[in-house]
Structures are given as structure tokens and as C-alpha cells.
C-alpha positions as CSV (number, residue, x, y, z in Angstrom):
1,X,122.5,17.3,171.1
2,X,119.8,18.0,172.9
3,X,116.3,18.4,171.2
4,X,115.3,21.8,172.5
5,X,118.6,23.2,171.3
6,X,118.2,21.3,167.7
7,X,114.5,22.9,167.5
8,X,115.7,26.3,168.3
9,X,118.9,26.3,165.9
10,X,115.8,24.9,163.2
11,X,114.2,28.0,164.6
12,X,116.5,30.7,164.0
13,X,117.4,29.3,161.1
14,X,113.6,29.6,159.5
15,X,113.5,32.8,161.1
16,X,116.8,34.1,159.4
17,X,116.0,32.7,155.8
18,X,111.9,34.5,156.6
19,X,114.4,38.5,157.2
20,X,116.1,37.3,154.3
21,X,113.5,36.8,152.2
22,X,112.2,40.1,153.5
23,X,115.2,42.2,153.2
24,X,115.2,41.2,149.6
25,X,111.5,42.1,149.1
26,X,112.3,45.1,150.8
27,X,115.4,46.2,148.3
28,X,113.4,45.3,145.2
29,X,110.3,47.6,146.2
30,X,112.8,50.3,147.0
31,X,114.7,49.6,144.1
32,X,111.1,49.9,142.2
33,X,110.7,52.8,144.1
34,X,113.4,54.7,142.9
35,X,113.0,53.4,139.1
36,X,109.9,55.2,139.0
37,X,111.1,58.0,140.9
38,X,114.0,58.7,138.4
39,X,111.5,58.1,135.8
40,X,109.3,61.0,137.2
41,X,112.5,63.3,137.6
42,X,113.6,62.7,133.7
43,X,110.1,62.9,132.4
44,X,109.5,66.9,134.6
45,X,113.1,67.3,133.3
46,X,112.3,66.8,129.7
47,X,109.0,68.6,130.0
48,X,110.5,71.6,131.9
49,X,113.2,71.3,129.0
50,X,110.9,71.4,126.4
51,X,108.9,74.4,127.9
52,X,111.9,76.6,128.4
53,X,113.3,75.8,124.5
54,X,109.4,76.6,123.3
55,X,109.7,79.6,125.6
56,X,113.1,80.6,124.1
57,X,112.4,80.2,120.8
58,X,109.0,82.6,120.8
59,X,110.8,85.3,122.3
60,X,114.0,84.6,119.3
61,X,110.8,84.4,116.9
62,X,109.2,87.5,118.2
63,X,112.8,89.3,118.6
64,X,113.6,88.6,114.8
65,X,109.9,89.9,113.5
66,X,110.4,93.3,115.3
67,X,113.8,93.4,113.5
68,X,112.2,92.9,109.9
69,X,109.5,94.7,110.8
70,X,111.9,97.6,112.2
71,X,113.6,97.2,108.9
72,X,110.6,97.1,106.3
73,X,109.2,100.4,108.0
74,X,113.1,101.9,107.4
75,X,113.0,100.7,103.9
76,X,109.5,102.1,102.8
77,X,110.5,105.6,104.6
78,X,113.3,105.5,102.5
79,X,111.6,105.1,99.3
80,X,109.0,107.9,100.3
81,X,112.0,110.2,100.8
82,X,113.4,109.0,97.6
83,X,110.1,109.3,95.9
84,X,109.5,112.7,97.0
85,X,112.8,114.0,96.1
86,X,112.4,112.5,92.8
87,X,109.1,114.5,92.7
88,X,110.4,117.6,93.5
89,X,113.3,117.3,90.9
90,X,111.2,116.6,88.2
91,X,108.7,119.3,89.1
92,X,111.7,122.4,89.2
93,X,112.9,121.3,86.1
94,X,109.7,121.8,84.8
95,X,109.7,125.3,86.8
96,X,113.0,126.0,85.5
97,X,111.8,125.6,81.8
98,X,108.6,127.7,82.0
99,X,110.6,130.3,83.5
100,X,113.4,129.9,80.6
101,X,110.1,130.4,78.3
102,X,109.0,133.2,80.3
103,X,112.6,135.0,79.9
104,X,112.1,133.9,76.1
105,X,108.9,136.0,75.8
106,X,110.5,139.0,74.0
107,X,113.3,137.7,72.6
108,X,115.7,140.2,70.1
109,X,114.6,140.0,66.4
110,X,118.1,138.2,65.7
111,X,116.5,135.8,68.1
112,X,113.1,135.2,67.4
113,X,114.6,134.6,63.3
114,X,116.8,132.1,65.1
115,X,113.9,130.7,66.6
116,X,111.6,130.6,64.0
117,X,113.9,129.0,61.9
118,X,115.2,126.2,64.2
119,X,110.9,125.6,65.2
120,X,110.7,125.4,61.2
121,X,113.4,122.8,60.6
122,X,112.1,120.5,64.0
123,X,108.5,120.9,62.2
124,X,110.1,119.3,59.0
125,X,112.2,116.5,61.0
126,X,109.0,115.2,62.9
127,X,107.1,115.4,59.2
128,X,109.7,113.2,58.0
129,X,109.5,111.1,60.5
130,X,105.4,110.6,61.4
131,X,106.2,109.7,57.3
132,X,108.4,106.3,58.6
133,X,105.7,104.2,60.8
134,X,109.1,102.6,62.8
135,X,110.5,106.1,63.4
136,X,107.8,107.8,64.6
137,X,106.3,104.9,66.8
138,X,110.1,105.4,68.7
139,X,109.4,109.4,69.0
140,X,105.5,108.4,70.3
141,X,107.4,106.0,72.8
142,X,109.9,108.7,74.0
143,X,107.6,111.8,74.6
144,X,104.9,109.5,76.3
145,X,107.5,108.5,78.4
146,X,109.1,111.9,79.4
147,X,105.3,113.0,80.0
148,X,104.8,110.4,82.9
149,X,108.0,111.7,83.9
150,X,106.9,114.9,83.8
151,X,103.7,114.7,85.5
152,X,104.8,112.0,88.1
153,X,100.9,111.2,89.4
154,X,99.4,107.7,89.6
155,X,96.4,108.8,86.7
156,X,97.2,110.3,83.7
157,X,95.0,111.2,80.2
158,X,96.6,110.9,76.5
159,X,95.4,113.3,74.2
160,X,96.4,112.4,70.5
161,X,95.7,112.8,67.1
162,X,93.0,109.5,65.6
163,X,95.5,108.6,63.4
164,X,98.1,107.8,65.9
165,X,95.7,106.0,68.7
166,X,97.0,102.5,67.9
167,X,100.3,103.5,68.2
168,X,100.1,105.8,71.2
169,X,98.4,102.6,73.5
170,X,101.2,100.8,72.2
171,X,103.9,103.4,73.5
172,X,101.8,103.4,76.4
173,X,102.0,100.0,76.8
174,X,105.7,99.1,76.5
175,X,106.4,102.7,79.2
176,X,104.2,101.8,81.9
177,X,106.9,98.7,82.5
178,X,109.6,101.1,82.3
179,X,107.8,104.0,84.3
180,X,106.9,101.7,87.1
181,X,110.4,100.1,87.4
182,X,111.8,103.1,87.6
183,X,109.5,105.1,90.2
184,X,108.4,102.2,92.2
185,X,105.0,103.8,91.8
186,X,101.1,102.5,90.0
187,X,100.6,104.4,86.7
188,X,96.8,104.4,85.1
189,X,96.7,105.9,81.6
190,X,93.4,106.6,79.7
191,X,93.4,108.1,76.0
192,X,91.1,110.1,75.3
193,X,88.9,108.8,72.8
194,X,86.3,111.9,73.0
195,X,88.8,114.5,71.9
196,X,90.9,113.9,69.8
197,X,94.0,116.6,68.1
198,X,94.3,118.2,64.9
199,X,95.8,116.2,62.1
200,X,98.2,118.7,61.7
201,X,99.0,119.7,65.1
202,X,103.1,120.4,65.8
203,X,102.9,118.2,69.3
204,X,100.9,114.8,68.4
205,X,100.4,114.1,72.0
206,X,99.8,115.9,75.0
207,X,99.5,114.3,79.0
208,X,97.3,115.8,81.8
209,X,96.7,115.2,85.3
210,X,93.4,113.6,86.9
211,X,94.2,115.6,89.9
212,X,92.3,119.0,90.1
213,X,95.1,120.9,91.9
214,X,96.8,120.3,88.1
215,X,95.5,123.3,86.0
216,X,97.9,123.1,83.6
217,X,98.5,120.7,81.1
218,X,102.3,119.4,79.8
219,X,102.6,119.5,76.1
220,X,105.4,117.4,74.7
């Protein structure tokens, strides 16, 4: 074979395994290339991801605090309402029995013997029973009791006979509890230890208002 055709075979050949060579540089940088490129997509794709859930759960977050917001404003309307009519059921009972007492003021003479006698026998009854200390701190706890009732304000004064102060701030004690649970409402009781009542007064305790608009006070 003739030299000039052995040098260019020995030529091409060189020049084939050099595009070769190439070709396969070329493939790994593209293949490089894309690795990153797919990289890039996943990572915006998991960022973009991650904004969208964040974005999604704010507005779930925000959506469920306006719902329990909604609802805690429902709720506290609805004990105002409850409160009020409690209130105002309480206050024409009271009504109602000051104007039974008014009706009462001239009562027949079969009547006022009737009435006499039955205030006589309930005078007796409580003597007996300011006589038992365990009797009589129950009756202390019962009319202090009806008296927040009555007066349904958030302050109240406790007028009561020096003898019975220890008990009384016990009574008062052990209602509060009771008064709160049941009204949902703050109660502040005082007793008054400037003025004190008679020793032998018929009603051992009386409750008044703080609020000036109260002139009168509630006996019990």
C-alpha cells in the first residue's frame, strides 16, 4: 500500500478517535448541564411549594381565628342577654313583693290577728334557732345568699348584729363560690364594722347596694 494512503488512513483515524473524544466531552458537559438544571427546577419547585403551603396555611390560620373569634363574641352576647334577663327577673319579683306589701297595708282585723300571730311564732322559730350555733349559721348562709340574689350588683355591704360577725364572713364566704357560679358575675362584700344592729333585732342581717341609684335597702 502505498505510503500516502497509509498516512492518511493513520490520519482519519486520529482525527475520528480526536470527534470521539469530543463528542463524549460534549455529552458529559450537557449531561452536567442538565443535572444542574433539573436541580434548579426541583429546588424553585420545592421553594415555590413551600411558599404556597406557608401561604395556605396563614389564610386556614387566619380563617379559623375569625371563626372563634366570631364565636367568643356570640357566646359573651349571649351571657349579657342571659345576665340581663336574670336581672330583670330577680328585680320584678322583688317589685311584685313590695307591691304584695303595699296591697297588705290595711289588711282586715281577721287579717292583721293572722298576721301578728304567724310574725310571733317566725320571731320564736328564729329565737330557737340563733339558740343552736349549727342552725342558725345555715339560716345566716341562706338569707346572705338570697340577698346577693336580690340585689344582683358586683359591691354589696353586710349589716349585722356584733355577735354574729364571725359567722356572717363565714356565710359570706362559702356564697360568694356559689353566687359567682351561678351568675357568672364578680361579687365584693364588705361588713360593716362601723354600724352594727340591735341585739335584738327581728332580721339579723340586712344587704345594700354601693351603687347610689339604690335608695333602698333589702332587708332579709
Amino acid at each position: 500500500m502505498p505510503n500516502a494512503i497509509i498516512h492518511l488512513l493513520q490520519q482519519t483515524h486520529c482525527d475520528l478517535d480526536k470527534a470521539s473524544s469530543t463528542i463524549k466531552h460534549m455529552m458529559a458537559f450537557i449531561e452536567q448541564e442538565a443535572s444542574e438544571r433539573v436541580e434548579e427546577i426541583d429546588a424553585k419547585a420545592e421553594e415555590e411549594f413551600n411558599i404556597e403551603k406557608g401561604r395556605l396555611v396563614q389564610t386556614q390560620r387566619v380563617k379559623i381565628m375569625d371563626h372563634y373569634e366570631k364565636k367568643e363574641k356570640q357566646i359573651e352576647q349571649h351571657k349579657k342577654i342571659q345576665m340581663s334577663h336574670l336581672k330583670n327577673q330577680a328585680r320584678l319579683k322583688v317589685l311584685k313583693a313590695r307591691d304584695d306589701m303595699i296591697t297588705m297595708r290595711h289588711p282586715s282585723s281577721e287579717l292583721r290577728d293572722f298576721l301578728k300571730d304567724l310574725l310571733n311564732e317566725a320571731r320564736q322559730r328564729i329565737a330557737d334557732i340563733v339558740k343552736d350555733p349549727e342552725r342558725y349559721s345555715k339560716l345566716l348562709e341562706g338569707v346572705v345568699l338570697q340577698g346577693f340574689y336580690q340585689l344582683l350588683e358586683p359591691k354589696v355591704t353586710i349589716r349585722c348584729r356584733r355577735q354574729d360577725v364571725e359567722m356572717v364572713q363565714a356565710a359570706v364566704n362559702k356564697n360568694i363560690l356559689i353566687y359567682k357560679e351561678a351568675v357568672k358575675s364578680n361579687l365584693t362584700v364588705r361588713i360593716d364594722q362601723d354600724h352594727f344592729l340591735p341585739s335584738n333585732i327581728f332580721c339579723p342581717v340586712t344587704t345594700h347596694s354601693f351603687k347610689p341609684s339604690v335608695l333602698n335597702q333589702d332587708e332579709i
